[in-house]
C-alpha positions in Angstrom: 24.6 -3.8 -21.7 20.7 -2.2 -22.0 21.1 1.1 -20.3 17.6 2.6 -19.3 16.0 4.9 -17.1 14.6 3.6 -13.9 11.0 4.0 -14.8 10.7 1.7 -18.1 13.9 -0.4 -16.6 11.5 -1.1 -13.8 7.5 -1.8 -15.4 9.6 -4.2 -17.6 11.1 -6.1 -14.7 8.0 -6.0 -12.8 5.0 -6.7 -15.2 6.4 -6.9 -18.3 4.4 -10.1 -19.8 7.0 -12.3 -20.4 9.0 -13.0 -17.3 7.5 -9.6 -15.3 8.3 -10.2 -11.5 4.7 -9.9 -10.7 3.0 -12.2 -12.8 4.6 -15.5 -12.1 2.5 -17.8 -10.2 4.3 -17.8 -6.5 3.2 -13.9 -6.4 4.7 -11.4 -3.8 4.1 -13.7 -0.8 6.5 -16.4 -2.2 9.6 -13.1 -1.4 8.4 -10.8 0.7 6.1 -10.6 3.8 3.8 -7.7 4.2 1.5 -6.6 7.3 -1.2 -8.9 5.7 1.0 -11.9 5.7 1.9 -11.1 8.9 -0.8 -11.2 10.8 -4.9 -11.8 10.2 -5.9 -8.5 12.6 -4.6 -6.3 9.5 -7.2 -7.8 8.1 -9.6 -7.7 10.7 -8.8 -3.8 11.1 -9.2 -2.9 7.7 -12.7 -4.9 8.0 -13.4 -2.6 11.0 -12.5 0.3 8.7 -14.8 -0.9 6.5 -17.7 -1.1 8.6 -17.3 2.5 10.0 -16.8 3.7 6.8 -20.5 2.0 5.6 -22.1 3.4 8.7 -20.7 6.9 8.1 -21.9 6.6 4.2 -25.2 5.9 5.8 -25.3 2.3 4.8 -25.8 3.0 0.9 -27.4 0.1 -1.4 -24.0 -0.8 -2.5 -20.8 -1.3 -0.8 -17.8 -1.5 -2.2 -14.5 -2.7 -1.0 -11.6 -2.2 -3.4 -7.8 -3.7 -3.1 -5.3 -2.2 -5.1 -2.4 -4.2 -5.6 -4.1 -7.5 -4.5 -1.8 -9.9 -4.7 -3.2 -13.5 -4.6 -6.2 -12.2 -2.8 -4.6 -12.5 0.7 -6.3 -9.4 2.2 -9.9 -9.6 0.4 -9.8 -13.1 2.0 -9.0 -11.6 5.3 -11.5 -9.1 5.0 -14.4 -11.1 4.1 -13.5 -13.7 6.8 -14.0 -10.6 9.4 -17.2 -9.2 8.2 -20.7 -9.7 9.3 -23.6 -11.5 7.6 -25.5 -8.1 7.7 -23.3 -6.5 5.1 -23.3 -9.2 3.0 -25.9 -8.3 0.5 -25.0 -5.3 -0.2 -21.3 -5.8 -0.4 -19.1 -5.9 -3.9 -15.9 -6.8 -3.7 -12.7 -5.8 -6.1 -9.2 -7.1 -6.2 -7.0 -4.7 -8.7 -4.2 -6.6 -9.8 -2.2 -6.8 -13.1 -1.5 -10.5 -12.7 -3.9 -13.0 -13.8 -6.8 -14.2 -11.5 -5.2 -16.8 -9.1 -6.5 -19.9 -7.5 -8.0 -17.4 -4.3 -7.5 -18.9 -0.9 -10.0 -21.3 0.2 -13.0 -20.9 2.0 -13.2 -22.6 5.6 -16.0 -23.5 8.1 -17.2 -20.2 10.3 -14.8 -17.3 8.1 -17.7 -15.0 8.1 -18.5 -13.7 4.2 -15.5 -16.0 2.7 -17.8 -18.1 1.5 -17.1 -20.7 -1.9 -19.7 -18.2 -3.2 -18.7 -15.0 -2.0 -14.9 -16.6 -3.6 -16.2 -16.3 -7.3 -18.0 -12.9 -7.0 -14.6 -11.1 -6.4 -14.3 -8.8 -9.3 -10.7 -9.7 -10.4 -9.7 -6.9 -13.0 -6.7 -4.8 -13.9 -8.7 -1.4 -13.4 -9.3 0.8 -10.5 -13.6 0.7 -10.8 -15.1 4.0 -11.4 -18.0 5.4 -9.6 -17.7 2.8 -6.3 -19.2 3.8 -2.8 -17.2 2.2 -0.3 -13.5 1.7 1.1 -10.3 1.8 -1.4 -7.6 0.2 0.5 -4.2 0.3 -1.3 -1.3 -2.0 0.8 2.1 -1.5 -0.4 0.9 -0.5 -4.0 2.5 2.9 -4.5 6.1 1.7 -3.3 5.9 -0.8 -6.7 4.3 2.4 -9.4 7.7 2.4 -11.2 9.6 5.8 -11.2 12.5 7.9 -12.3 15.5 9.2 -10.1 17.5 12.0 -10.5 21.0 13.5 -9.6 23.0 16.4 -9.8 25.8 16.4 -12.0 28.8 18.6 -11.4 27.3 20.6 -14.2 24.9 21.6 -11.6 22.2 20.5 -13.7 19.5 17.6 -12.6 19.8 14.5 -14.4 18.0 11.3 -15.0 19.8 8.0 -13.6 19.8 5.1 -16.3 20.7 1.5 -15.3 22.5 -1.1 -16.9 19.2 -4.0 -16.7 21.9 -6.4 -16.4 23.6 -5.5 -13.3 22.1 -2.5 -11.9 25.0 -0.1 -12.3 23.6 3.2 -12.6 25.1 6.3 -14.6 24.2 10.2 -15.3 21.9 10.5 -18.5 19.9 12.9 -19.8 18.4 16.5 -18.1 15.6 15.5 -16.2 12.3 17.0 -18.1 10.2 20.0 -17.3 7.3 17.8 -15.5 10.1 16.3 -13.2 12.4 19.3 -12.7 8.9 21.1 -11.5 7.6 18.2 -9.2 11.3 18.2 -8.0 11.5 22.0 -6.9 8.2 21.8 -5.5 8.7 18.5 -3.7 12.4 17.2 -3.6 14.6 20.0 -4.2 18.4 18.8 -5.2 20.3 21.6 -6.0 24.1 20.5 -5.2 26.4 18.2 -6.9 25.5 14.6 -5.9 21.8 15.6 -4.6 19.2 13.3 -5.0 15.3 12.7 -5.7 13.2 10.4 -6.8 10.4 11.7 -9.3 6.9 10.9 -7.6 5.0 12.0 -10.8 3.6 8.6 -11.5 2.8 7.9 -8.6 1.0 10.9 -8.2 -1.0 10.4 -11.2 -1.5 6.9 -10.2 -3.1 7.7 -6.6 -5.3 10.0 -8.1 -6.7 8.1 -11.1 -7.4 5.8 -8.0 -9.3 7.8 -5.6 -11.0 9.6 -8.7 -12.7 5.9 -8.6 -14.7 7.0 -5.4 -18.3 8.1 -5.9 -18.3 8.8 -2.4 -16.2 7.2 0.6 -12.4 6.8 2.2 -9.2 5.7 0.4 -6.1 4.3 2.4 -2.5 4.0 1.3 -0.5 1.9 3.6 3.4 2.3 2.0 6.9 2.8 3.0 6.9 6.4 3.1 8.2 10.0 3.9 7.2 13.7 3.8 9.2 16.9 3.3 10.5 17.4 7.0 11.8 13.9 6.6 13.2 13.0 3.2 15.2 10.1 3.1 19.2 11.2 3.1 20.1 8.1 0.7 18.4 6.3 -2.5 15.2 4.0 -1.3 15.1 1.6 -4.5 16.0 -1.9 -2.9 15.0 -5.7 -4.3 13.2 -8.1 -2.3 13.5 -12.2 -3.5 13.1 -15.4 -1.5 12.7 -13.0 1.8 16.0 -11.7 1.4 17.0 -7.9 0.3 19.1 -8.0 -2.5 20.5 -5.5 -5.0 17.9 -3.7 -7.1 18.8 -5.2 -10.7 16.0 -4.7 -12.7 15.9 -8.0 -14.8 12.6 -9.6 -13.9 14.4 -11.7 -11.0 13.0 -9.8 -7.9 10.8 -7.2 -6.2 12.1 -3.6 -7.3 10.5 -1.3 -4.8 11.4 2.9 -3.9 9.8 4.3 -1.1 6.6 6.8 -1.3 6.7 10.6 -1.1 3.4 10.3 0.7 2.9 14.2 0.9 2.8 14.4 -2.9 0.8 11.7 -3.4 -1.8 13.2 -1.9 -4.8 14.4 -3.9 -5.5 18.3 -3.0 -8.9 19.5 -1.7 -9.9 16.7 0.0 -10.0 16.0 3.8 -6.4 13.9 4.5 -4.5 12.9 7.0 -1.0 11.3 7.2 -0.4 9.1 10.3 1.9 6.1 11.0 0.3 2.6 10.7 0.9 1.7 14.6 -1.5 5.1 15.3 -3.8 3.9 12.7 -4.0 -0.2 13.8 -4.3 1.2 17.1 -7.0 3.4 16.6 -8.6 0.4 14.9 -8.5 -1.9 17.7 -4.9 -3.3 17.5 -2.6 -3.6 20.5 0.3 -5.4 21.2 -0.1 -5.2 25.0 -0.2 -8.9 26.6 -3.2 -10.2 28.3 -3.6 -10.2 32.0 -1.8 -13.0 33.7 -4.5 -13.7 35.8 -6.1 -15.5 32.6 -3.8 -18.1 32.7 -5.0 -19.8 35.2 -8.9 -19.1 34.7 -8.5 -20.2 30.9 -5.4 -21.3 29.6 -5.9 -21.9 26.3 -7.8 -18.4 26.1 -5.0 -16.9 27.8 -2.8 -18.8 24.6 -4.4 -17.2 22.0 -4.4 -13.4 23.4 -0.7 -14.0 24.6 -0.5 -14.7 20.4 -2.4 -12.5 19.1 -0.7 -9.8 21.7 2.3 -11.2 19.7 1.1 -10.2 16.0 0.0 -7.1 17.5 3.3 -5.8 18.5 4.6 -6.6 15.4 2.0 -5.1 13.1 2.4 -1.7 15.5 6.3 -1.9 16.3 7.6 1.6 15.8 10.7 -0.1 14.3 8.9 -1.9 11.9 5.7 -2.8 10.0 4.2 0.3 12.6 6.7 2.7 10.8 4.9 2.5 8.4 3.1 5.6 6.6 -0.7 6.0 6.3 -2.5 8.1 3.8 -6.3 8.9 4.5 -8.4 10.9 2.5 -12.4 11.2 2.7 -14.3 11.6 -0.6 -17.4 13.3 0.1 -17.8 11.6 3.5 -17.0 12.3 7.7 -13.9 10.8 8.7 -15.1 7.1 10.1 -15.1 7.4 14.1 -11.8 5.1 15.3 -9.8 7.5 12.4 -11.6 11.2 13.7 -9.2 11.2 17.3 -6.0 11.4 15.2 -4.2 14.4 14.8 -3.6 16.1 11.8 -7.0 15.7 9.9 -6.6 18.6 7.4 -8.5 19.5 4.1 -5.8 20.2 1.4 -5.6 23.4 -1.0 -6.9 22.3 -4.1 
């Protein structure tokens, strides 16, 4: 047995370099779907995003579109494939990702800016670019930062969980440390035998070396997530392989993932707002409402493809599902882009 906490148990099993869950070749589409695998009008919102967010900059000389947690490229693809020729100049395009740069998908016949060219101008690197204008887009990143839980013992005192990388049986360890126990009390309380939380200091730390990036412009993370009024009543950490959730055993053979305390994350003095990802898509164009019949018969193989997309739609927004999802937007030196403005809950955080 190799008992760890959950933090190091985890980066090990997830991008450790020999045999890290991330870095083998199939990446995270070969076990798990997300809402860019789902559908291309994620894509094709986040490209409208985009677009606002270059008007609103004032069109600057550069524009930059960063992906953190990238992938195999599925979402800068999609991105590019939606844009105009008239940004394509000034455009520069980064995929963060720990993994190695993979074969990107191919280019096609009438896919806007995904070009063979545009293909081999994606900056592939491991580092969040500093001093970018532009749109920081972050899809199910934070959910995979690696991080600690706690419990309570019945010594009343707040302890780190530690994991058997073998099987994934957990047990009580040490006191949790001052940085914890304080982002705990703040954030998470757990007070009572048995009480939970799940330490979002790296994750914190990891959002804001991220936006810090921004010269000027709008970060986005799309996660599972919560906030204090609704913290989850039961552990989050799951595994994803081969599409299937499966026991969280941190050995390297599948996705190890914990939801996102998406209040916390969130970088202080800047203008924010939390929404879920159905209000967001549908703010940005999105809808899963079905097209009139009436189409059917005046173009049937238009009315096809809405009755589809209408399809994608619904699943991308569904209030069950992918649409549950939580949104994080905060504005660096910038107005909030104009589809993003009519949603409640813009606020400007206390530094």
């Amino acid at each position: 047995m190799t008992w760890m906490r959950w933090a190091p148990a985890t980066e090990r099993a997830l991008y450790g370099p020999d045999g890290g869950f991330y870095r083998r070749p199939e990446g995270p589409a070969g076990h798990f779907r997300t809402s860019v695998h789902a559908s291309p009008l994620f894509a094709r919102a986040v490209a409208r995003l985009l677009l606002e967010v270059d008007a609103a900059l004032g069109r600057p000389e550069e524009l930059a579109f960063v992906d953190v947690g990238a992938g195999r490229g599925e979402l800068v693809a999609g991105v590019l494939a939606a844009l105009p020729e008239t940004v394509g100049g000034r455009l520069r395009v980064y995929a963060v990702e720990l993994a190695e740069r993979p074969p990107l998908p191919p280019a096609a016949p009438s896919t806007g800016l995904w070009t063979e060219e545009r293909r081999a101008e994606v900056v592939w690197t491991d580092e969040v670019p500093r001093g970018v204008t532009g749109l920081l887009f972050a899809n199910e990143w934070l959910d995979n930062v690696p991080l600690d839980t706690g419990e309570v013992g019945e010594d009343g005192r707040l302890r780190y969980l530690e994991v058997d990388t073998g099987t994934g049986e957990e047990r009580l360890g040490a006191p949790v440390d001052a940085a914890d126990a304080a982002w705990a009390a703040r954030w998470w309380p757990a007070e009572r035998p048995g009480d939970f939380a799940e330490f979002g200091t790296p994750r914190d730390a990891a959002w804001a070396h991220a936006v810090a990036g921004l010269d000027r412009g709008l970060a986005v993370a799309a996660d599972y997530g919560h906030t204090a009024a609704h913290r989850p009543p039961f552990p989050t950490r799951t595994g994803f392989r081969a599409g299937r959730e499966v026991a969280p055993v941190p050995d390297g053979s599948c996705d190890v993932t914990t939801h996102v305390a998406l209040d916390a994350v969130a970088v202080p003095g800047l203008h924010s707002l939390w929404t879920t990802q159905r209000e967001a898509l549908r703010a940005l164009g999105v809808s899963g409402a079905r097209p009139a019949l009436a189409l059917a018969s005046t173009d049937p193989a238009a009315y096809l493809r809405a009755l589809g997309g209408a399809g994608e739609g619904a699943e991308l927004t569904d209030p069950a599902g992918l649409g549950a999802f939580g949104w994080l937007a905060q504005t660096v030196r910038m107005p909030v882009p104009p589809s993003l403005e009519a949603l409640a809950g813009w606020q400007t955080l206390t530094p």
